[in-house]
N, C-alpha and C positions, 0 to 999 in steps of 0.2 A: 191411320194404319190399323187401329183396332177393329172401324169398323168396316173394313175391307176383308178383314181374318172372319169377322163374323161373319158378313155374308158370304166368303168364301165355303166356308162350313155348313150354313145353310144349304149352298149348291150343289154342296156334295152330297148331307146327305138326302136330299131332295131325287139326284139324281140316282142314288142307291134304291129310293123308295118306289120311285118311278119304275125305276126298271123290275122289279117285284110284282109291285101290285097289278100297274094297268096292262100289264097281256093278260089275267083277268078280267077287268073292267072290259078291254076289245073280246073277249071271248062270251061275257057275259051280255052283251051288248049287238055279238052276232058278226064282229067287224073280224075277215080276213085275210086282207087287203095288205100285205108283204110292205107296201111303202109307205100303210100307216103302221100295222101292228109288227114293229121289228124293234131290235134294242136299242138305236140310237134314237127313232123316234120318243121310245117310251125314258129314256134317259134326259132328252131336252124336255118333255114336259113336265114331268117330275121336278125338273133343275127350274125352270123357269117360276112356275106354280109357288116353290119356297124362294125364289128370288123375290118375287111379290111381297112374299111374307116374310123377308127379311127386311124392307123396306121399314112393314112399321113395326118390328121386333125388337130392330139392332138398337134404337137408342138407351130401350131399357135393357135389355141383354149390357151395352156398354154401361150402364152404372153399376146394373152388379156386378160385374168385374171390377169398377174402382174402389167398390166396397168389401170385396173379395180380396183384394190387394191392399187396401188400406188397412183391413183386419190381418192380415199375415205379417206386413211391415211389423207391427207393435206386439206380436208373440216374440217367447223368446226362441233361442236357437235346438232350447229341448224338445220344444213341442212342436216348430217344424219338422226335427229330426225323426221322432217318434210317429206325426201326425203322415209322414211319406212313406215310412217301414210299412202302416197300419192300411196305408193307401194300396203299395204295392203289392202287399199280400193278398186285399180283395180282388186286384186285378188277376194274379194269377187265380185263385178263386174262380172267378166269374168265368175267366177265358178255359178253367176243364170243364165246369161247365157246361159253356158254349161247343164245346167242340163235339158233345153228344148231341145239341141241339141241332147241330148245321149240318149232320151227319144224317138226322133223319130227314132229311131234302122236303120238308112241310112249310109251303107258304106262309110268310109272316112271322110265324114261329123259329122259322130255321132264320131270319132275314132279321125280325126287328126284335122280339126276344133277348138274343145274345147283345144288344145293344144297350137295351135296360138295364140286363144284368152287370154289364160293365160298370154304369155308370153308381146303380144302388150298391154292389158290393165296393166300388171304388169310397162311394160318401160313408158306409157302416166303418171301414179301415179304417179310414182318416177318425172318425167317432171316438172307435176302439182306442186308436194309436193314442191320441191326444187327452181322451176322460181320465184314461187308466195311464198313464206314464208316469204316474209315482210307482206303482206296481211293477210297470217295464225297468224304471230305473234299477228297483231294490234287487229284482231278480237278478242285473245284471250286474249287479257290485261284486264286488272281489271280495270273497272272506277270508279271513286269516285262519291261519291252523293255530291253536297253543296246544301243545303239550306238557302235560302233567305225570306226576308219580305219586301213584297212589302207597299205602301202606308196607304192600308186598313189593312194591319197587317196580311193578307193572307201569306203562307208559297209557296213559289216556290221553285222548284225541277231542278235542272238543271246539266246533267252530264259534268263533262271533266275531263282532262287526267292527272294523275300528273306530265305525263312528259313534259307538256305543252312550249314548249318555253325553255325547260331544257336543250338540248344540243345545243351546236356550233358547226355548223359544219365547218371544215378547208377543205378549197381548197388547190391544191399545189402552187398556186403562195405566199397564204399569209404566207404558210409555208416556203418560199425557203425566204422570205424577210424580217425574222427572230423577224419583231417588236413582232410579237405575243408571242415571249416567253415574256419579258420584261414585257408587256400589262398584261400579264398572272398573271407574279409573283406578282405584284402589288397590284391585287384582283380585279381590277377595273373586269373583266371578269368571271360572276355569271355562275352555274354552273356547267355543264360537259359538257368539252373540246372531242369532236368526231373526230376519224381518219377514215375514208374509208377504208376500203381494196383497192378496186379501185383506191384512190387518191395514195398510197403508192404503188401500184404497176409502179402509173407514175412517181413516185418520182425515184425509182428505175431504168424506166427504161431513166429516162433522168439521171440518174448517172452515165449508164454503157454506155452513148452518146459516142462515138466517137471524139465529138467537146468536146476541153477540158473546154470549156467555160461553155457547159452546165451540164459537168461531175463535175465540179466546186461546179455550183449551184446547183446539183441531190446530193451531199452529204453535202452540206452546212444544204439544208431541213431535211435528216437520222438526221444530229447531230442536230437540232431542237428539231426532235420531240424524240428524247434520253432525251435531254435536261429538254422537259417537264413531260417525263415520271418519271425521276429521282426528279422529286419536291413532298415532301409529300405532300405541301399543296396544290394542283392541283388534280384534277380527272380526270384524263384521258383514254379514252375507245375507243376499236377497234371496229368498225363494218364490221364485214365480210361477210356481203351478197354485191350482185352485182346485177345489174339488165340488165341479157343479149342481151336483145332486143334493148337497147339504148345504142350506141359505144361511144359519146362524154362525157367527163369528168364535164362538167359544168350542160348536160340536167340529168345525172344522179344526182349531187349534189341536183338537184333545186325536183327532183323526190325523194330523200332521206331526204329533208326537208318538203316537205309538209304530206309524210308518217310517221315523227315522229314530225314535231309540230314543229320542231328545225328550228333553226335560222342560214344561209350563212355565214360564216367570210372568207371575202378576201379583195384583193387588185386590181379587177381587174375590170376595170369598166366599158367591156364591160358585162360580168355576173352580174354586179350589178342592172345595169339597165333592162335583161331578167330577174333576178331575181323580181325586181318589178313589173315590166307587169302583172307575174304569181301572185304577192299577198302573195309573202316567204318574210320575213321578210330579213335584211342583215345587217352584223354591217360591216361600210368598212373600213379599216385601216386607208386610204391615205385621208379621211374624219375625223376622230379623229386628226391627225397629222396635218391638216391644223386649227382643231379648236383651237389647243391649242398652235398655234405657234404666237410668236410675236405679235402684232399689227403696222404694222410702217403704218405712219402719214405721206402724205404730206405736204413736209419741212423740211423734216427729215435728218440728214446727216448720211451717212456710209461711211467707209472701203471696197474697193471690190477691186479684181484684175480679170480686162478683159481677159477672158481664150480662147474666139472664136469670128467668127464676125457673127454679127444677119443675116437675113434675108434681110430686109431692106437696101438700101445703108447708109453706115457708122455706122450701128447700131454695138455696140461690145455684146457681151452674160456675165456674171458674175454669179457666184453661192455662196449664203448662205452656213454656216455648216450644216443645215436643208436640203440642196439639191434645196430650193427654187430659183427660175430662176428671174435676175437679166438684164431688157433689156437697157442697157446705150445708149442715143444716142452719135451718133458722140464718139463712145467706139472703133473705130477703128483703132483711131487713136493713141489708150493705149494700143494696145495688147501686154499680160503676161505682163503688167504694174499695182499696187496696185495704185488707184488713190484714191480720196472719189469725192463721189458722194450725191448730194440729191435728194430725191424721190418726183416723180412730180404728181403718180398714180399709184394705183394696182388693180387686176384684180383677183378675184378669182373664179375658175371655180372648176366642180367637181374634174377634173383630178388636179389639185394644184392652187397653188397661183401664180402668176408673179405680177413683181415689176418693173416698168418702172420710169427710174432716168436718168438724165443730169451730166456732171462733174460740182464740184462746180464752179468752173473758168468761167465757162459758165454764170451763175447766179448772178454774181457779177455787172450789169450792171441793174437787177432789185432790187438789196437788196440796189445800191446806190438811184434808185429812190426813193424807202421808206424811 
């Protein structure tokens, strides 16, 4: 059926072109001759001529349509809707246009012209409609009025958006490092929970990595965001626009936050801080998790067992359950040994806390001075 429409449209406009061009061609050519150079004639050669050429056209003509179609299926219903608005407005476009074209009765011009134009302002619409439809959407939201009372009792008018600050958005790092469900189910995390398309396409395709490591962690993230989707009490929501012009996964998050008001949730802290430069808001994981961990005090004794050696000569390394970084001096001399230790000073920076501690053993020559 398809490729009967195809050559059908071939014929046509074969037959449009024919009838244009060759009473030219028979005028250029010297022919007067009523039973050759008349319209029907010049319409069946024209028709036939692209019937030929439709022969061996149509079958790739038919694949890009199934590829044309295969791509539409898997858009969502925003960016068809928007990519038809952007469509239909080049068409009118093109056809005022047209209508000065075909008015000045200039071969070619007046005939195949106005058909190009249809066709290049029909594909720029669709371009238009669909690149920019975070744009088209935002214009088209509905603002709220509040009113206020100032000092003197005057009524001020001031609009904004209800969705003000109303989604998180998720990065894949904070997704792949799972606190966010937990965070989530709690309530502490007000509300709607935002996925990217974008972000889940990286999720995916560090799932299908090669490296088992990070094939690991690319479906660690899927069972996450399963995880939160399967919560009644969570709202959770896909957003399926992209924004093509920008490849990186962070410049687009920080462009997708400040187009809907929404606020960054990761863990990652080099986006944390590009994110504040630009004035996006950001909630950061590894910033909640350090605010709410322990307090330890120098003088304090713990439990630890020396797992690596520091940096420093004789330093050992040690880690909290919390994953907190434990630097013992003179811990080299304990390695994979559970010694206790007290803490002499801590250090906390954005990226975490450290905890610098001596063995008690060591300290037993100032606790006798006391």
């Amino acid at each position: 059926m398809v490729k009967k429409i195809i050559t059908g449209i071939f014929i046509l406009i074969g037959g449009s072109i024919g009838a244009s061009v060759m009473p030219i061609a028979w005028n250029m050519a010297g022919v007067e001759n009523l039973y050759v150079n008349n319209v029907v004639t010049n319409i069946l050669i024209g028709a036939i001529i692209f019937l030929f050429i439709s022969f061996l056209a149509v079958a790739h003509i038919e694949q890009i349509f199934k590829k044309i179609e295969a791509f539409l299926n898997q858009q969502s219903v925003t960016y068809l809707l928007f990519g038809s608005l952007g469509t239909i407005i080049g068409l009118v476009l093109a056809w005022l246009i047209s209508v000065v074209l075909i008015g000045m009765g200039i071969p070619v011009i007046s005939d195949v012209i106005p058909f190009i134009l249809v066709i290049g302002f029909a594909y720029l619409g669709f371009r238009v409609g669909t690149t920019r439809r975070d744009e088209w959407r935002k214009l088209f939201q509905q603002k709220t009025k509040r009113t206020i009372e100032d000092e003197d009792g005057k009524v001020l008018e001031r609009r904004a958006d209800d969705t003000f600050r109303e989604y998180k958005i998720l990065d894949t790092s904070v997704i792949i490092d799972g606190r966010i469900y937990d965070i989530a189910k709690t309530g502490f995390l007000e509300g709607t929970i935002l996925i990217p398309n974008f972000v889940l396409q990286e999720l995916q395709y560090i799932a299908d990595s090669s490296d088992s490591l990070k094939r690991v962690r690319g479906r660690r993230g899927l069972d996450i965001l399963n995880a939160l989707q399967k919560e009644d009490d969570m709202k959770v929501e896909m957003y399926d626009g992209d924004f093509e012009d920008i490849t990186e996964v962070d410049s687009k998050l920080i462009k997708l936050a400040k187009l809907l008001d929404g606020v960054v949730v990761t863990n990652d802290y080099n986006l944390n801080k590009v994110s504040e430069f630009q004035n996006v808001p950001v909630l950061n994981i590894n910033e909640l998790a350090n605010a709410v961990k322990p307090v330890v005090i120098p003088g304090e004794n713990m439990t630890v067992m020396v797992v690596k050696a520091g940096t420093e000569r004789s330093q050992g390394v040690a880690y909290l359950d919390d994953g907190t970084m434990i630097v013992v001096e003179e811990g080299q001399h304990f390695m994979n040994k559970t010694i206790e230790v007290v803490v002499t000073s801590a250090l906390q920076t954005a990226a975490g806390r450290m905890i610098f501690a001596k063995p008690v053993h060591s300290q037993k020559g100032i606790k006798d001075k006391e």
